[in-house]
N, C-alpha and C positions, 0 to 999 in steps of 0.2 A: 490271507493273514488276519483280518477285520475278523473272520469268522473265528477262527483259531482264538482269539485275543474274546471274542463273548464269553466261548465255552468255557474259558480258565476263568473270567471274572465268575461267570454261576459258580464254578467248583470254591471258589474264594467266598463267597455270598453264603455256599452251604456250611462253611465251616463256625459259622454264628453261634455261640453261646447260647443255650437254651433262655436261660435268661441274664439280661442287657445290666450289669453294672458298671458305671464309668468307674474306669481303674484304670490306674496305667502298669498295673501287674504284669496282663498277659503279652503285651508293648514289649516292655523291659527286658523279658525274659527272651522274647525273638530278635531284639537287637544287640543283644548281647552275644549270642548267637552268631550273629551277624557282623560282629567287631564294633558294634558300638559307633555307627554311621553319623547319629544324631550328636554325638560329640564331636566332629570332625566336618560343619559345615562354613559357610560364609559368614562374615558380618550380617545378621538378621532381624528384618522389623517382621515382629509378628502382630497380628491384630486379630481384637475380639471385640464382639458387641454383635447385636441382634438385626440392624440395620445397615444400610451402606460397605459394609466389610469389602466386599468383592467392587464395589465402584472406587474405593478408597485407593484399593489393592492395585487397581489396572490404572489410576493415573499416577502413582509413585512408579508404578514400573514405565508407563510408558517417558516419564522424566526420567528415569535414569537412564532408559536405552538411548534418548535422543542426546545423551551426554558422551554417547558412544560407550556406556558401563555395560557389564555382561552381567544377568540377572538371571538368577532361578525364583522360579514361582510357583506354589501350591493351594491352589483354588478348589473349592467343592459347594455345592454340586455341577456336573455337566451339565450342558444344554445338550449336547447329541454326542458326542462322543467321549469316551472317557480321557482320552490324550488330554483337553484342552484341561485337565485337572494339573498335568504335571507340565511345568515349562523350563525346561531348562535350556538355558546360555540361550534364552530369548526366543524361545520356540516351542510350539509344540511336543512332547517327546514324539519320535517319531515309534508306530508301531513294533515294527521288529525289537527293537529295545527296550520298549517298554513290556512284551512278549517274553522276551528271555529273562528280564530281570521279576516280573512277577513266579515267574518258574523256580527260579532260582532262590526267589522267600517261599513259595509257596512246600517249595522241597525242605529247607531247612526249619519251617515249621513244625512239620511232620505230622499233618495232622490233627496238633491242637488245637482247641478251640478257642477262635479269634473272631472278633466281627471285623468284616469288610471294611471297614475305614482305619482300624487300626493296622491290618495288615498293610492296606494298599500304603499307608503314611511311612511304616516298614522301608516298604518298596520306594519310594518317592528319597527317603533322608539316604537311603543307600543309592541312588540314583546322584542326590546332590552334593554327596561326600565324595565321589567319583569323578566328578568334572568342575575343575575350578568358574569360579564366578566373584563378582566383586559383590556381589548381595542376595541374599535369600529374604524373600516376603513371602510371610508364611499366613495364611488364613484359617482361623480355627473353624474345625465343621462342627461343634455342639459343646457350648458352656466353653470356659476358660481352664480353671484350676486342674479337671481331671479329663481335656481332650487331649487327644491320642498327641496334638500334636503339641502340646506343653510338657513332653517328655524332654525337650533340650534345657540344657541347666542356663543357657546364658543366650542376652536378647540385645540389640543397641539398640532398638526403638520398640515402644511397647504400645500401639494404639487401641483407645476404646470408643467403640465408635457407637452410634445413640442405641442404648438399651430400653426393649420395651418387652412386653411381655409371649413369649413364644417358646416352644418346645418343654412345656410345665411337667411333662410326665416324666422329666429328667432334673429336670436343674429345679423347679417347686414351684408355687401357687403366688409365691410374693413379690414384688420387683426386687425389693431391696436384698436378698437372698439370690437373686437371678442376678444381680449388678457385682455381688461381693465373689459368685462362683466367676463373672468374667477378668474383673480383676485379679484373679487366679495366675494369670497369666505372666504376671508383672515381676521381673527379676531384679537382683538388688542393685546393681549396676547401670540398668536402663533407665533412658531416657522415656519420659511418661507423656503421650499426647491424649488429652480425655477432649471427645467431639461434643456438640452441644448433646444433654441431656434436661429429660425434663427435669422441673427446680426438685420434686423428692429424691430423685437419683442421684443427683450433681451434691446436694446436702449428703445424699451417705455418702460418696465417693471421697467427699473431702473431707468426711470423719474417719473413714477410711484410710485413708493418708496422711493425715495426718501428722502421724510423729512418722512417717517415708522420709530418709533423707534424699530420696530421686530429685533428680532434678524434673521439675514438672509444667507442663501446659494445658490451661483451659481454655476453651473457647469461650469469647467474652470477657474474662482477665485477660489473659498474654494474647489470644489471637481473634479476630473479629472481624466480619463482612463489617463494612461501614458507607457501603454509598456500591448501586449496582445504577447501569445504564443499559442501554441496548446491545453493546458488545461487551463490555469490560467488568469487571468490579473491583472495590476498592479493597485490598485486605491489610487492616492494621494489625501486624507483626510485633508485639513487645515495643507499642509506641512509634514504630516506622510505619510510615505509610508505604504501600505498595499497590500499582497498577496491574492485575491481568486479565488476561482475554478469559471472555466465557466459556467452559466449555460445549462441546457442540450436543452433550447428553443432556435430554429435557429437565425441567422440574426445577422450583428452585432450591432443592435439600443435595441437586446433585453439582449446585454453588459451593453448598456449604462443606458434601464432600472433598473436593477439591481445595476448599480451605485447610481443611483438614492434610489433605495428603502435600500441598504445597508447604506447609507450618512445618512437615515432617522433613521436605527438603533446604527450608533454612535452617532446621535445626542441623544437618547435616552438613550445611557451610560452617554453620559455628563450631562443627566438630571437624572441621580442617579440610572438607570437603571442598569446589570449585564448580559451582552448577547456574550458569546464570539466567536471571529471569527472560531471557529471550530462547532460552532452552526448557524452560519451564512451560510458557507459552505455548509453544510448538508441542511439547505433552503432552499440556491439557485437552492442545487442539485433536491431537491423534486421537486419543483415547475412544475407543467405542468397547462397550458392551451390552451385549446384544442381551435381549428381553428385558431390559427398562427401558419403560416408555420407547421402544423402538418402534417406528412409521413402516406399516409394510401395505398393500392393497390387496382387495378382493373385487377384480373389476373394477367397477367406479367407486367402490365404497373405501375410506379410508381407516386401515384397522393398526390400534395401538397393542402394542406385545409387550406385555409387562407381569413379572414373578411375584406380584405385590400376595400376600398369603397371611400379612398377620393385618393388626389393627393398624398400629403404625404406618404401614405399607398401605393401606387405605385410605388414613390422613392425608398423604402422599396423593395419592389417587385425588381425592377429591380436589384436592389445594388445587392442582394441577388443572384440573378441568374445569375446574367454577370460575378459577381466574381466568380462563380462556372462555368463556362462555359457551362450552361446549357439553351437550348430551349426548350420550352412547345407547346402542344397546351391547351389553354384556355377552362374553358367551365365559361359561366359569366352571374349571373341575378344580377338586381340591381335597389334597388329604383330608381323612376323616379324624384325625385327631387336632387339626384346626380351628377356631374359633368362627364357623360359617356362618353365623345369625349375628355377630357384633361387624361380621366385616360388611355383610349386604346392607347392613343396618345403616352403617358408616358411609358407604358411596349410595346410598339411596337416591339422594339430592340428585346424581348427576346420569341416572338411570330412563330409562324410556323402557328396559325390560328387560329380561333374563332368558337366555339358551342355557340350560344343564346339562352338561355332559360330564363323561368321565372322563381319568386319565386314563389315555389307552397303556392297556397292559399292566397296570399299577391294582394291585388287590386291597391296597389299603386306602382308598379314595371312595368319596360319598358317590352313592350309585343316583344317577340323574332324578329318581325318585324323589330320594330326600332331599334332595336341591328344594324341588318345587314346595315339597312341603315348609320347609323356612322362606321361599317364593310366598307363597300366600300366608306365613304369618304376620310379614310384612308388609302384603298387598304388593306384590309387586307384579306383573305382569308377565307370564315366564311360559317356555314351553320345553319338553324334556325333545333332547335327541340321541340315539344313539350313538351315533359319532359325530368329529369334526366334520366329514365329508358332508352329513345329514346338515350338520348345520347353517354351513355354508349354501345349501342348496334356499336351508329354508330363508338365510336372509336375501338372497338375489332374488328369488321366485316370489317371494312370499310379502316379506318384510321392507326391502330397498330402503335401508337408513343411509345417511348421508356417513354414520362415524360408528365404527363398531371397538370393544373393547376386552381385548383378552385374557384374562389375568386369574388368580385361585391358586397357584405355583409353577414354579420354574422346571418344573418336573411335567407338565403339559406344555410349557414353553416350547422345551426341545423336542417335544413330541412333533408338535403342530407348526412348526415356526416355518418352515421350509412350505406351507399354504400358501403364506403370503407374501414372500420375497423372492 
């Protein structure tokens, strides 16, 4: 079946547009087609922004499931399988289902020319227009205003969560143009949660909104970390204080996520909901997602798994291990239209050296050569491998670091992730 379900995604993959304009045209036209699915789904929080999206994404749902609520969820990209993209009524889709329903777009397409994520989101709103749920949380896979999945005309919660700069050959060279396409997203009725941003972005956003009659929340105005300990932290809510547990996901931005996503379920008691903070708790506690900052081993050596790919995500990176007082060596593939010299640049500090590799099976990732060569513009200390295999060999045999570090995209994550766990 698993194999069945490859061959139909290639044949999906081939039917890609010569060339990539974000529109929601070719969308429109096949879900229309389709009865117009994305009209006809749940109560929905969708989120957009450059960071955190998908951690944001998996502790709101994991608080809603522990409230016993039935949730569908549209996550992108996979770690290894495409299922874990579409979750409906709390689950996985399971293959067969997800098999016949891409069949079934794929047939009523007929052929036109579609990229792969607009199709697949196709498939995914026909999928959640199908099976009742008390909520749909929707994650944007690129830009806000014209991703595939801001074809639904109405939102009850609209998050934007910290925008930096990533994916330029689409959305443009500027933040402030990159902030305005994700706020695209925001419908007139919705409730608006905007996560910390840096102070230029946070200044447009609220020029931005301005004259928005949304009812709205900032992190810092209406909601704020204000005091963390070794289990708990303190979240001030619109002047209430409030106690909860940490979550068990590293780093301290995946506090601030969970700020974030908790902010979104007291706005949900105010909207007549009944979720309470020892249900919340138990959320934060479940939540796991895998390749940030996940603990996996290579023998004795201990190796972090993380999809960190832009700068941002390397801030990330370093906070994390400097304040641990901890050195890695790196092992790093990574799309070649990412920014490779500002991010090795960025976690230098917390470096002892670099393994290059590629992404296995990926044509659009820097081939381990060019690794090295930004390796020694930097001075860094690097050596190219063919593969992951190679390079695990070379850090047991070779190398014996005490802490090694995985990271360059999410897209070698689920390649390689199953090495170490």
């Amino acid at each position: 079946m698993s194999q069945k379900l490859n061959k139909l995604l290639l044949q999906l993959v081939n039917l890609h547009p010569k060339y990539i304009d974000l529109s929601l045209e070719r969308l429109s036209k096949l879900l229309n087609k389709l009865d117009n699915p994305h009209l006809k789904l749940p109560p929905t929080i969708h989120i957009a922004g450059t960071n955190g999206k998908g951690s944001t994404l998996s502790y709101i749902r994991h608080i809603l499931m522990e409230n016993n609520l039935n949730v569908h969820a549209y996550i992108s990209p996979h770690l290894k399988l495409f299922n874990e993209r579409i979750i409906l009524s709390n689950a996985n889709i399971k293959t067969n289902k997800l098999l016949a329903t891409l069949k079934l777009v794929k047939r009523i397409n007929d052929n036109n020319s579609i990229t792969f994520f607009e199709i697949t989101t196709a498939a995914a709103f026909y999928l959640f227009s199908n099976e009742k749920a008390d909520f749909l949380i929707l994650e944007t896979g690129l830009g806000g205003r014209l991703d595939a999945t801001n074809i639904i005309k109405d939102s009850l919660i609209n998050i934007i969560t910290p925008i930096s700069m990533d994916h330029q050959e689409f959305l443009g060279k500027n933040i402030l143009g990159i902030a305005s396409e994700k706020l695209g997203i925001i419908k007139k009725k919705s409730h608006i949660i905007i996560s910390k941003q840096k102070k230029i972005v946070l200044s447009h956003i609220k020029k931005k909104l301005k004259n928005n009659k949304n009812d709205k929340l900032f992190f810092q105005k209406n909601f704020n970390i204000i005091n963390k300990s070794k289990n708990t932290f303190i979240l001030n809510y619109k002047n209430n204080e409030h106690v909860f547990t940490k979550p068990n996901l590293l780093g301290e931005h995946q506090i601030e996520n969970a700020s974030t996503a908790i902010s979104a379920i007291l706005k949900l008691n105010e909207l007549g909901y009944s979720i309470s903070k020892k249900v919340i708790n138990k959320g934060i506690l479940k939540t796991k997602w895998p390749g940030r900052l996940e603990i996996g081993r290579l023998g004795n050596i201990k190796v972090y798994l993380d999809g960190a790919h832009n700068i941002d995500g390397a801030k990330q990176l370093l906070k994390y291990f400097k304040s641990n007082n901890i050195k890695v060596w790196l092992i790093i593939g990574m799309l070649n239209n990412k920014n490779l010299f500002d991010f090795l640049k960025k976690i230098k500090p917390i470096l002892n050296g670099v393994i290059a590799i590629s992404i296995p099976d990926e044509k659009n990732a820097f081939i381990p050569n060019e690794i090295i060569k930004v390796c020694d513009l930097l001075k860094l200390q690097s050596f190219s491998q063919p593969s992951i295999n190679k390079a695990n060999q070379l850090l047991l045999k070779k190398i014996k670091p005490k802490v090694v570090l995985v990271c360059g995209s999410l897209y070698l994550i689920g390649k390689i992730r199953d090495k170490y766990l």
